[in-house]
C-alpha positions in Angstrom: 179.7 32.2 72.9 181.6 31.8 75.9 183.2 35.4 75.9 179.0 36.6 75.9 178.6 34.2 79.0 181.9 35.7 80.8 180.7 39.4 79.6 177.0 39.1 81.3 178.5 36.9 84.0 181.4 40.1 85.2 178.0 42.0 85.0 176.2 40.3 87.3 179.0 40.3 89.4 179.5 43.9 89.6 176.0 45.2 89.0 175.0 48.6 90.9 171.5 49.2 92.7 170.1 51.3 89.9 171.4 48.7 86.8 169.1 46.0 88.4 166.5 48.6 88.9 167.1 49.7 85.2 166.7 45.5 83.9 163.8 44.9 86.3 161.6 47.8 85.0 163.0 47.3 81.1 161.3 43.3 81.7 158.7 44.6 84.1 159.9 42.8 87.1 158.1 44.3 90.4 161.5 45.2 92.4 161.8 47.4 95.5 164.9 49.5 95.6 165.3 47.9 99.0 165.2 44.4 97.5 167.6 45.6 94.7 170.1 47.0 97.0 170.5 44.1 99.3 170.8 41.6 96.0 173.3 43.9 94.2 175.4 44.1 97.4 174.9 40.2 97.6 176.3 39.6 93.5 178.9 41.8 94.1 181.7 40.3 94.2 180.7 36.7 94.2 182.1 35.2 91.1 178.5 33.4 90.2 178.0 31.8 86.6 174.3 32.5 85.9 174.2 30.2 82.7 174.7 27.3 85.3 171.6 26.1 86.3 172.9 24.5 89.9 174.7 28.0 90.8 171.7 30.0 89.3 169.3 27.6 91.5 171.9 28.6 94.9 171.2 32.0 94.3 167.7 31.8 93.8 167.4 30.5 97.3 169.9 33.4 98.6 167.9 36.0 97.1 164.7 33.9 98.4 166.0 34.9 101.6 167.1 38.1 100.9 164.0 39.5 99.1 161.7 36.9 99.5 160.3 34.0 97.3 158.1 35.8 95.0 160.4 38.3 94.5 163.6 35.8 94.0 161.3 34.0 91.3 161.1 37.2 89.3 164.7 37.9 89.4 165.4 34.4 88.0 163.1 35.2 85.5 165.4 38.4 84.5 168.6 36.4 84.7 167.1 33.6 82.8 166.1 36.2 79.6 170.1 37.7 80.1 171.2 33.5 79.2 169.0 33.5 76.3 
């Protein structure tokens, strides 16, 4: 199981613009590609386990500020159906 974590983890970490576009329309997540830009540069890079719940709950509130609560809620939402 961990080797699934670490795969969708490296993803997250190095996810593109259009991929988070491509995951929020496939779960029918409202996502500006402004939004999706500034989060994707923000993951990039940052080495964040989603399947933790205390590092998933810091990003939430970076993204809040990013994108905006409601839209930070829906993203957790997506990353929360990529742990299960």
């Amino acid at each position: 199981m961990k080797i699934f974590e670490n795969i969708i983890n490296h993803k997250m970490n190095t996810i593109t613009t259009e991929e988070l576009l491509k995951y929020a329309d496939q779960y029918q997540i409202t996502l500006s590609s402004q939004h999706a830009s500034k989060i994707a540069s923000y993951l990039r890079g940052k080495k964040i386990n989603i399947f933790d719940d205390g590092e998933r709950a810091k990003l939430m509130k970076e993204i809040a500020k990013i994108a905006g609560p409601s839209t930070a809620k829906e993203v957790n939402r997506l990353f929360v159906s990529f742990t299960k």
